[in-house]
LUMBA-74864 format. One line per 3 residues: their letters; for each residue x, y, z of N, C-alpha, C. Coordinates in steps of 0.2 Angstrom, whole numbers. Atoms other than C-alpha are relative to their C-alpha. Layout:
N
a	X/Y/Z/X/Y/Z/X/Y/Z; ...;
END
This chain:
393
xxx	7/1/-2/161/-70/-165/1/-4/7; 0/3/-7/166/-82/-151/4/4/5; -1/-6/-5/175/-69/-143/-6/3/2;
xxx	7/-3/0/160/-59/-143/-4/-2/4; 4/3/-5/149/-72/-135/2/-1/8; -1/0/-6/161/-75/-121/1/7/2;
xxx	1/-7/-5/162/-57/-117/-7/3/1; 6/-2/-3/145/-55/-116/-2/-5/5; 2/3/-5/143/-70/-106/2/2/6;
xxx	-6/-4/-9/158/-62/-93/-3/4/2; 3/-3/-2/146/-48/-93/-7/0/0; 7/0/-3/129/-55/-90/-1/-3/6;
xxx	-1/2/-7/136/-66/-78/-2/1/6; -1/-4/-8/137/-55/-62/-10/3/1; 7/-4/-1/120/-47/-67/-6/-6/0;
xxx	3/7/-3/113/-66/-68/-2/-2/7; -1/5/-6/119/-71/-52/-1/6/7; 1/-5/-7/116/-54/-41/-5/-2/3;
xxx	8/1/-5/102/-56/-28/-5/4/-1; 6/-5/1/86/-49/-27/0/5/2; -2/-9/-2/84/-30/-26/-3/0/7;
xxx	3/0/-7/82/-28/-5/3/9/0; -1/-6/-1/82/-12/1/-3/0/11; 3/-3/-4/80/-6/20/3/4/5;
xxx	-4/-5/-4/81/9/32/-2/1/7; 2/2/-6/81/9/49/-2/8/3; 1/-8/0/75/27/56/-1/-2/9;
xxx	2/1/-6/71/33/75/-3/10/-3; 5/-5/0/61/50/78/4/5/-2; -5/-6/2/77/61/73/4/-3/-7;
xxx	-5/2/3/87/50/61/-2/-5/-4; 2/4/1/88/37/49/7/0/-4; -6/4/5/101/25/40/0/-7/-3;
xxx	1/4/6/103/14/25/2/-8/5; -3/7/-4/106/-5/35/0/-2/-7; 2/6/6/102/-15/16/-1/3/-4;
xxx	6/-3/9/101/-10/-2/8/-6/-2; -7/7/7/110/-26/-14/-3/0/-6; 3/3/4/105/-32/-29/0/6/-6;
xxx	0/-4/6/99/-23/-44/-8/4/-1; 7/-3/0/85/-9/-48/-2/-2/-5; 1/3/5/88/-14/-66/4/-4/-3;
xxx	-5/7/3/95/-31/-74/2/6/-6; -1/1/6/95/-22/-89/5/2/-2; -3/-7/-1/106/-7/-85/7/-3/4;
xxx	-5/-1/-5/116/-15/-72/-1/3/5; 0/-3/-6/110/-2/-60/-2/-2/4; 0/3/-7/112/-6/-41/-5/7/2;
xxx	5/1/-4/98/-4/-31/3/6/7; -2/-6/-4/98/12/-18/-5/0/3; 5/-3/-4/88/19/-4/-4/7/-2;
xxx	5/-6/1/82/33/-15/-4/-3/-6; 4/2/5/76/23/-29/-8/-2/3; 5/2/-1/58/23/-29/-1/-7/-5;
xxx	2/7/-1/47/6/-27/-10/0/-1; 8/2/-4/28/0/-31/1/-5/7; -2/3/-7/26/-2/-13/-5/-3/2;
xxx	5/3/-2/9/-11/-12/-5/3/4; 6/-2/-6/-2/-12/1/4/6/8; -2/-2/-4/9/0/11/-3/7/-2;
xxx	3/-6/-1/0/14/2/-8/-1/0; 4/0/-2/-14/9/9/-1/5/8; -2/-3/-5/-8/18/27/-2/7/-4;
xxx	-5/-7/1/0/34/16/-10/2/-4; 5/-4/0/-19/36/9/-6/0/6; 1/-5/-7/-25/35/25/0/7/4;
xxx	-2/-8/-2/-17/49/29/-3/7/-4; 1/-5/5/-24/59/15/-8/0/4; 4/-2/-2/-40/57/22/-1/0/6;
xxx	2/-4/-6/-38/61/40/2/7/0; -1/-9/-1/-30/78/34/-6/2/-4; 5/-4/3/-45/82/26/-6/-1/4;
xxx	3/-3/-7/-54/77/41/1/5/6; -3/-6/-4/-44/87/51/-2/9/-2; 1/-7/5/-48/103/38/-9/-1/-2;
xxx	6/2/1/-67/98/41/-2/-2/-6; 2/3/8/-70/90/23/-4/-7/2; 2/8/-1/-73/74/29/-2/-1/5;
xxx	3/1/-6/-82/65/45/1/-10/-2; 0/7/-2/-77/46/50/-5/-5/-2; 7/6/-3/-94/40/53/-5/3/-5;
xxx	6/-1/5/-105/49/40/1/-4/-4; 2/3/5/-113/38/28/2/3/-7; -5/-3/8/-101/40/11/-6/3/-9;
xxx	6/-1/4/-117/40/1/-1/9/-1; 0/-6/1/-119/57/6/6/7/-3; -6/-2/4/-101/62/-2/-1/-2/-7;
xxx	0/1/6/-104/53/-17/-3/3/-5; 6/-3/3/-119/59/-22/-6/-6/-3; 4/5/2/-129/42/-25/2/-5/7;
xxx	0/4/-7/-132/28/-12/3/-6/-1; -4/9/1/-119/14/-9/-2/-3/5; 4/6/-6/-129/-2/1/7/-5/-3;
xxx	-2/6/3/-121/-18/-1/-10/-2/1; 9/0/2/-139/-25/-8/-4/-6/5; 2/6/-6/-140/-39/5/-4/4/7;
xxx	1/-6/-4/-140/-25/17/-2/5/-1; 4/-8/2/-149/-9/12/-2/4/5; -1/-4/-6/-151/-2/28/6/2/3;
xxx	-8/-4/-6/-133/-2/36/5/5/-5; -6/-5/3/-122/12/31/6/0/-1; -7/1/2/-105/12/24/4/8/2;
xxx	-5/-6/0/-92/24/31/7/-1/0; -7/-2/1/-77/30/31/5/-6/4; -4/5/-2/-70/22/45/0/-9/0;
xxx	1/8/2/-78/5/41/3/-1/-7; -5/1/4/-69/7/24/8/-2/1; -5/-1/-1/-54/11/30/3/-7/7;
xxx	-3/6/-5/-53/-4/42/-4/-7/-3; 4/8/2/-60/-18/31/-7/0/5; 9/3/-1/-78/-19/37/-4/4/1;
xxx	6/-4/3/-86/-10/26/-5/-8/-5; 5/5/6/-95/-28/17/3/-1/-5; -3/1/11/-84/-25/0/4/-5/0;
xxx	-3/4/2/-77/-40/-6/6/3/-7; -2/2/6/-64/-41/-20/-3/-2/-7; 1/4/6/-71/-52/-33/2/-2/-3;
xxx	-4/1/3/-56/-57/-37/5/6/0; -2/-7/2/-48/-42/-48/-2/5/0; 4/-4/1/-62/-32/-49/2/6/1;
xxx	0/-7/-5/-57/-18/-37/5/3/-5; -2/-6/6/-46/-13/-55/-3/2/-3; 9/-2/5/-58/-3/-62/4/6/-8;
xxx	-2/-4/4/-53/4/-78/-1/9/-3; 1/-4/3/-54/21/-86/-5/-1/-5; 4/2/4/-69/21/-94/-7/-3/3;
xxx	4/5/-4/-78/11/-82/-1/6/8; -1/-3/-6/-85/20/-65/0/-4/7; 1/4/-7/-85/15/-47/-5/-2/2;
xxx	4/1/-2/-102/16/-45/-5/-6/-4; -1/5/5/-104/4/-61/1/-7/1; -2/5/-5/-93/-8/-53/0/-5/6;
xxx	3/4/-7/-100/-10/-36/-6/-3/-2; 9/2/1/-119/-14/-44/3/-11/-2; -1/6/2/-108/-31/-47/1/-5/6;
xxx	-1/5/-6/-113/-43/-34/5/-5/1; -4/2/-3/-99/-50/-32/7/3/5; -3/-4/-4/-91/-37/-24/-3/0/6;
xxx	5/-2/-6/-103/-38/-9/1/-7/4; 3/5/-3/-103/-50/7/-6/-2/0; 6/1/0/-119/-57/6/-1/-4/6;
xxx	2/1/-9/-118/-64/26/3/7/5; 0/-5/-5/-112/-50/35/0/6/-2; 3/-8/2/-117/-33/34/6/7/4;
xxx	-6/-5/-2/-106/-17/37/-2/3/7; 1/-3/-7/-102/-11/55/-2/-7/4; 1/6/-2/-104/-29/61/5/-3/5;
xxx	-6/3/-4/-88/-31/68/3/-5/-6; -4/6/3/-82/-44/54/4/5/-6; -3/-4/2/-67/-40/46/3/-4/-4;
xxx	0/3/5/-64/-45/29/8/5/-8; -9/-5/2/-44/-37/20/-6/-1/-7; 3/3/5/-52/-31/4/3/8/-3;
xxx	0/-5/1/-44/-18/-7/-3/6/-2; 6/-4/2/-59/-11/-15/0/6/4; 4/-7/-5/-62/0/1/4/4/-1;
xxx	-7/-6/1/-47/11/-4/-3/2/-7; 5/-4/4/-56/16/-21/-5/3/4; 5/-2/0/-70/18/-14/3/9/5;
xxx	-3/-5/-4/-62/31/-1/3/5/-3; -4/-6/5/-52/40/-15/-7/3/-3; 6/-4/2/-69/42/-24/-3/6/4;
xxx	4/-4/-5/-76/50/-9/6/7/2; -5/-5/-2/-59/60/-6/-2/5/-8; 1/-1/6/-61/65/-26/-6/6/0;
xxx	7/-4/-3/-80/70/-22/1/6/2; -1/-6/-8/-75/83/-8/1/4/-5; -3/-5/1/-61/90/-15/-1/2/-9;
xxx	-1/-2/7/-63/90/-34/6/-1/-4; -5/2/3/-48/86/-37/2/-8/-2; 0/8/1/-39/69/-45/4/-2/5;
xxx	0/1/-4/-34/58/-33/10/1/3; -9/2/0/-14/57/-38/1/9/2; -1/-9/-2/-15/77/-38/1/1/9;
xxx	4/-3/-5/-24/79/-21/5/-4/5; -4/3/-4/-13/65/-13/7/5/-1; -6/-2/-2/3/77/-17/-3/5/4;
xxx	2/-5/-7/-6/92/-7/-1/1/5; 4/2/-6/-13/83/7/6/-3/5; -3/7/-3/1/70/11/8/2/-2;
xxx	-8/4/2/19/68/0/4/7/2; 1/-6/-1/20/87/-3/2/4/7; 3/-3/-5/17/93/13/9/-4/5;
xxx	-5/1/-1/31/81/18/6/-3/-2; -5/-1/5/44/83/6/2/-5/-1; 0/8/2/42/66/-2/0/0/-8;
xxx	0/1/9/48/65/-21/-5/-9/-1; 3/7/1/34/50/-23/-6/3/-3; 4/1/3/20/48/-32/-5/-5/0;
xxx	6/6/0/3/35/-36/2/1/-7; 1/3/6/4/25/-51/4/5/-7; -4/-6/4/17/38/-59/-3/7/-3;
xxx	4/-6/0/5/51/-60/3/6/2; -2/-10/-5/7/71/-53/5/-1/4; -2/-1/-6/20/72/-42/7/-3/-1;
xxx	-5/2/1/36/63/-46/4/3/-4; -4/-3/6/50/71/-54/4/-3/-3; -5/2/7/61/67/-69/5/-5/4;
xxx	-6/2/-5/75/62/-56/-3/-10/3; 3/7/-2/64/48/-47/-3/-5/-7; 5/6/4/55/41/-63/9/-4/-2;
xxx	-8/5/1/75/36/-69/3/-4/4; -5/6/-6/79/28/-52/-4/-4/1; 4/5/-2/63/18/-53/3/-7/2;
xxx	-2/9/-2/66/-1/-46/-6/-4/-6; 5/5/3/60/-13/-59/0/-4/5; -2/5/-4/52/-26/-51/-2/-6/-4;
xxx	-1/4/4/54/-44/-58/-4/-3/4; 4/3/-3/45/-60/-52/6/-4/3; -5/4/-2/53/-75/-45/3/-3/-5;
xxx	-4/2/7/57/-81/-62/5/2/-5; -4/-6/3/66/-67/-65/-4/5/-8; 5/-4/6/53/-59/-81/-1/6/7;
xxx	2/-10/-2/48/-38/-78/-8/-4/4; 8/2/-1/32/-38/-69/-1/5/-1; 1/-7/2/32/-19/-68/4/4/1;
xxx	-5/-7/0/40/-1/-69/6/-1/-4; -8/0/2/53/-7/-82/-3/7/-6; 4/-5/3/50/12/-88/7/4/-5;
xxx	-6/-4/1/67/15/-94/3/6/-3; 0/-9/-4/68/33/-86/-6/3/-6; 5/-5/2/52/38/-94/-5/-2/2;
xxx	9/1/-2/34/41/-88/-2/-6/-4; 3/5/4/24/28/-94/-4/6/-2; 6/-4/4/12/33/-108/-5/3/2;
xxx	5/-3/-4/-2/33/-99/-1/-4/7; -1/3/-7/-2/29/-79/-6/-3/3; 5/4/-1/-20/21/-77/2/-7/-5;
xxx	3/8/4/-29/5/-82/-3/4/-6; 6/-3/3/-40/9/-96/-5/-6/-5; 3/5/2/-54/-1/-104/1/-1/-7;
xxx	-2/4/6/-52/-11/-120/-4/4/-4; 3/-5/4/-54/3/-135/-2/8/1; -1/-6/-2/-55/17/-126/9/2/2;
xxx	-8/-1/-2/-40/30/-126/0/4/8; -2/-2/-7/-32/35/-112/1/8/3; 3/-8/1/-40/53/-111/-1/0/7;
xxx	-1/-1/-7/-35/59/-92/-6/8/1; 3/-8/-5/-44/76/-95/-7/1/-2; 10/0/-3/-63/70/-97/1/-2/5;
xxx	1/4/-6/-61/61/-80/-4/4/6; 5/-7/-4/-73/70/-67/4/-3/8; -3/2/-10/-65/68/-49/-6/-3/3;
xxx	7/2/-6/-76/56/-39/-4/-7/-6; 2/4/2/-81/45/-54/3/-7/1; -5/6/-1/-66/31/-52/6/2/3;
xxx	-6/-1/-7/-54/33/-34/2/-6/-4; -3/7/1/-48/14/-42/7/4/-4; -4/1/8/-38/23/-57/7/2/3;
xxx	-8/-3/-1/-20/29/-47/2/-5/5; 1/4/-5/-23/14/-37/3/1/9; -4/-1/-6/-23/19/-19/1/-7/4;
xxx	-2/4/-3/-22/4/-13/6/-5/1; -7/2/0/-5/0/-19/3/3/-5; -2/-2/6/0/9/-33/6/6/2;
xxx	-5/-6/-3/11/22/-22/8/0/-3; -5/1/2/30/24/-30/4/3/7; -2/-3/-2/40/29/-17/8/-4/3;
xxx	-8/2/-1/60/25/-10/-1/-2/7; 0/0/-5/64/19/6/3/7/5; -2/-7/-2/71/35/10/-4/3/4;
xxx	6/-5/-2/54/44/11/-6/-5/3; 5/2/-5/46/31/18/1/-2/5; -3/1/-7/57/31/32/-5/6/4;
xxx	1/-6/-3/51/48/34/-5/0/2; 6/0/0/32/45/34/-1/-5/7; 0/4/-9/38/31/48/3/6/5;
xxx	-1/-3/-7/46/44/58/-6/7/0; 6/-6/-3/31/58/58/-5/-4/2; 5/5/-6/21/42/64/4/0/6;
xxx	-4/3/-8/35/39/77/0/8/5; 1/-5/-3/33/56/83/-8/4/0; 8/-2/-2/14/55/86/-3/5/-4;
xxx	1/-3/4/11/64/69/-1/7/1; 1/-9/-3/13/81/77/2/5/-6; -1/-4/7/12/94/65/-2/-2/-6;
xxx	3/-1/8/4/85/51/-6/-5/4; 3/3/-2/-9/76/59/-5/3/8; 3/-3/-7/-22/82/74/0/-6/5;
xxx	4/3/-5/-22/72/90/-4/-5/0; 8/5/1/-40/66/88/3/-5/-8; 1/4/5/-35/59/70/5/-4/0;
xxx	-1/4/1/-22/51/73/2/-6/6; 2/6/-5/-25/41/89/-7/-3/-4; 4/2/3/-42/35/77/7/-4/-7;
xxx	-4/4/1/-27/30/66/2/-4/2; -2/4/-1/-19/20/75/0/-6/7; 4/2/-4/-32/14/87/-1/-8/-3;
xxx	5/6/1/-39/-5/87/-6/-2/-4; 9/1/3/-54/-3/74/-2/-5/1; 3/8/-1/-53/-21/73/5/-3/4;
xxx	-8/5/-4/-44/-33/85/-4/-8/-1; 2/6/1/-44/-53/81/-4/-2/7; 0/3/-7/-45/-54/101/-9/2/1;
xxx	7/0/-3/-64/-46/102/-4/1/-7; 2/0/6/-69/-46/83/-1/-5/-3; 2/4/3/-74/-57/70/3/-1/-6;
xxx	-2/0/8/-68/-62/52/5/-3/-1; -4/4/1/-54/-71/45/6/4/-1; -8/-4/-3/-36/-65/50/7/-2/-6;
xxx	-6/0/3/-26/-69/34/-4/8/-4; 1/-5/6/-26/-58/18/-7/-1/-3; 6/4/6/-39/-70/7/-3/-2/6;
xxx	5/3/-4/-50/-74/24/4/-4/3; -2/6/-2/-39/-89/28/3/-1/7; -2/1/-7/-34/-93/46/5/-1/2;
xxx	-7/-1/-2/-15/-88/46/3/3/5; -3/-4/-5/-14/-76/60/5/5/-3; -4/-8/4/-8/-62/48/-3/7/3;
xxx	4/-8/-2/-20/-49/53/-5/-1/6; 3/1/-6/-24/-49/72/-3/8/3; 1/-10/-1/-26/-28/73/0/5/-5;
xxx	1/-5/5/-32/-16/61/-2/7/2; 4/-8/-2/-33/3/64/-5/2/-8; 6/-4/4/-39/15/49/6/-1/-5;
xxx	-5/-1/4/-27/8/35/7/-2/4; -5/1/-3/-15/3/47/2/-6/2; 2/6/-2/-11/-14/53/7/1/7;
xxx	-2/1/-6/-5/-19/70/4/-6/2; -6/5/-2/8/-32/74/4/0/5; -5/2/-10/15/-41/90/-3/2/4;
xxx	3/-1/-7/1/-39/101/-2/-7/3; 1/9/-3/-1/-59/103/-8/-1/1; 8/2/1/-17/-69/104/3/-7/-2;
xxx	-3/6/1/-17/-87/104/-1/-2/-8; 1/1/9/-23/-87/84/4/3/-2; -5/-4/3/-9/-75/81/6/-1/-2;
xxx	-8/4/3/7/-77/70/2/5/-3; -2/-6/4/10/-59/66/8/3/3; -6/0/-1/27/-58/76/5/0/-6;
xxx	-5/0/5/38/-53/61/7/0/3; -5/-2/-3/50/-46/73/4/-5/6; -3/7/-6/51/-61/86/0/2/4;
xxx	-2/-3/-7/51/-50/102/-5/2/3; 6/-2/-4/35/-48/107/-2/8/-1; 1/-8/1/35/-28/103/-5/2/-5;
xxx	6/-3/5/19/-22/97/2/4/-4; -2/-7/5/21/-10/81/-6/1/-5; 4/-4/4/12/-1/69/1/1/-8;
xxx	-5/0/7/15/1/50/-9/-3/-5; 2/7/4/10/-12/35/2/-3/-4; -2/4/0/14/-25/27/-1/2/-11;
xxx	3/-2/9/13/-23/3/5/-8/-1; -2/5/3/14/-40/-7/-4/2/-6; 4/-1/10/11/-38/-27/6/0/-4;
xxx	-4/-2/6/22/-41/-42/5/-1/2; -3/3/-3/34/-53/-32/4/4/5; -2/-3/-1/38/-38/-22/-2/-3/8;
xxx	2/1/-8/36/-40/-1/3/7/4; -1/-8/-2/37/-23/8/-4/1/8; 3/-2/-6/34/-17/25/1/7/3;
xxx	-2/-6/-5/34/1/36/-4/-3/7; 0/1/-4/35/-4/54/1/5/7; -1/-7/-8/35/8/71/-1/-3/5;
xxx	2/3/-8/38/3/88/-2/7/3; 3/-10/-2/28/21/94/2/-1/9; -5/-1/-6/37/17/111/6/3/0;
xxx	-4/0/1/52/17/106/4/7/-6; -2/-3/5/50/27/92/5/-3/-8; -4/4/3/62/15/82/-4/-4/-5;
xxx	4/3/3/57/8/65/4/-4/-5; -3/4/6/60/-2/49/-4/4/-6; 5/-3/5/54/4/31/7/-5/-5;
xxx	-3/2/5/60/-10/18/-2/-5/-7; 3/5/4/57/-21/3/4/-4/-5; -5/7/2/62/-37/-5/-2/-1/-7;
xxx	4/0/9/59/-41/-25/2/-9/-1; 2/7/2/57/-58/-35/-1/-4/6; 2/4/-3/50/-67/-20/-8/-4/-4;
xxx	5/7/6/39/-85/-27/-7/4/6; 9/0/-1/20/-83/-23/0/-5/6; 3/4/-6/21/-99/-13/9/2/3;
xxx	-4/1/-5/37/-94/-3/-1/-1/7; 2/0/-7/38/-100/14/-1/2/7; 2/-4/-6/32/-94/29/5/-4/6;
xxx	-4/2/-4/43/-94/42/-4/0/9; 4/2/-6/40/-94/63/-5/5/0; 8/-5/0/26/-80/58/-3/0/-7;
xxx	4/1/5/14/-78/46/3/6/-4; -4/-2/8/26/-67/35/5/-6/-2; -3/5/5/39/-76/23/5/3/4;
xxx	-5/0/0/55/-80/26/4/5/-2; -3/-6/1/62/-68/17/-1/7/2; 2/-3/-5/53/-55/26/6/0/7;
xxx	-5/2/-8/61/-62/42/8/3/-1; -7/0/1/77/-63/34/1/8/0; -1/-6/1/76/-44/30/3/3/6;
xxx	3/-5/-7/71/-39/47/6/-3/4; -6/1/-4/86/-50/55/5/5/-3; -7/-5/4/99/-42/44/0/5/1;
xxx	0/-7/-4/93/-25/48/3/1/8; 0/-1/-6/98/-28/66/7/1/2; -6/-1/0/116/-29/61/3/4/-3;
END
């Protein structure tokens, strides 16, 4: 028996003391290579951590459903600036405001008036979006939509799927392989929905906290049951769901599964001006100023707070390195404006970056980072930084 324990200690050892799972890849408009991958996808298994193992990537698939609904602007379905209401089929006001109109593009750049509410913006199976919103605490009650005030709030990324859902009739994890993963030969998926094959669900990256406990995807190589939220007592019945009632449930706002690999690739068809999947007009609207700290209004962290995190927001997109004396979004140190986003959730920290001068970019992410980790000389975390330095060598 005592044998026993010290061989299992000699082999938990290593898998104790490995590092957090980092992964990143450095790409340019033709090319892309592995700079970082350490640690482990899964303690459990022992298995090391790869550039093709997909990752909930947070808030970076907030950009990649962006993209779903400029390609379906581009294929007239959609209009920027029309009133969503008239996609939905009922009337969204924030109730403060009952005259100004909520659109797309005011969705898609935070200043559309929707708050969080905390969690709210998870809407269960079972529960609609329209249901959801009537709850006053999702709503700014001082500023009104199209105001210019810019408030980070995931909600608008439901609401935007419902309205994509609306159109097309389809669900939203479906329509996103169509419009978007599909189209650019990306093994990924939302919330492990449609579109991932057998291959990637096995390589998934558990991701742990700082503490080292699962927080998610510990799926060991199998679908999850069922890949939504769903409400207390009801089952997880995907095939009453009407398209258009709940964009929350495959979570566009983070719930995207995807590998540094393929999100290299989504940085290099941005680095090359989205030619060929993108029109032009849609995506200079991408990656345009919708909001800038420097002539806008609103609070410039994540939660409103006055960090200098978000000085420039296109459509889904966020902006970093253009300076401002409030600014502290220099991840990179070099004064180079870029393009991309930034995902925190489920001690993970994640970013895709574009210098669209250069062309040259980063696509990487970091696991068990602490909630209160330090912020280094910008308003990302140290470890962030540290990623981005290592990448360089």
């Amino acid at each position: 028996m005592r044998r026993l324990v010290l061989l299992l200690a000699l082999i938990a050892a290593p898998l104790s003391a490995a590092p957090p799972a980092s992964v990143a890849v450095a790409f340019d408009r033709s090319s892309q290579h592995t700079v970082l991958a350490e640690g482990l996808a899964d303690k459990a298994t022992g298995r090391k951590v790869s550039a093709d193992d997909p990752v909930r990537i947070a808030s970076v698939s907030k950009l990649v459903t962006a993209l779903g609904v400029l390609r379906m602007v581009d294929a007239g379905q959609l209009d920027l600036d029309r009133d969503v209401s008239d996609y939905l089929g009922w009337r969204l006001r924030n109730p403060h405001f009952p005259d100004a109109p909520i659109t797309l593009r005011l969705l898609l750049s935070h200043q559309a008036s929707l708050s969080d509410g905390g969690e709210l913006y998870i809407i269960p199976l079972g529960v609609t979006l329209r249901e959801r919103l009537a709850d006053p605490r999702m709503w700014d009650a001082a500023h009104p939509p199209g105001s210019g005030w810019f408030a980070y709030a995931n909600i608008n990324f439901p609401v935007a799927a419902s309205v994509m859902e609306r159109v097309s009739g389809e669900r939203f994890d479906r329509l996103m392989q169509r419009l978007v993963l599909r189209p650019l030969g990306l093994d990924a998926c939302f919330n492990w929905g449609d579109g991932c094959s057998a291959q990637a669900v096995s390589r998934a990256a558990v991701l742990y906290r700082a503490t080292g406990e699962v927080a998610r995807d510990d799926l060991n190589g199998q679908r999850p049951p069922c890949p939504v939220v769903v409400q207390d007592g009801q089952p997880c019945d995907l095939a009453r769901y009407v398209p258009g009632w709940n964009g929350a449930l495959f979570s566009p706002q983070g719930g995207l599964r995807i590998s540094m690999r393929d999100l290299a690739r989504i940085g290099q068809m941005l680095a090359r001006g989205g030619r060929g999947f993108l029109s032009p007009a849609s995506f200079a609207a991408l990656t345009a100023p919708q909001w800038s700290a420097a002539t806008g209004r609103g609070g410039i962290g994540e939660y409103g707070e006055s960090t200098g995190f978000f000085c420039g927001y296109g459509l889904g997109l966020h902006r970093i390195g253009g300076g401002g004396s409030a600014c502290r979004d220099g991840l990179f140190g070099d004064r180079t404006p870029r393009i991309g986003h930034a995902g925190e959730a489920y001690g993970l920290r994640s970013g895709l970056w574009i210098d669209p001068v250069t062309g040259k970019g980063l696509a990487f992410f970091t696991t068990q980072v602490p909630d209160d980790e330090p912020r280094g000389r910008s308003a990302f975390t140290l470890r962030e930084e540290a990623i981005v330095e290592r990448s360089r060598h």
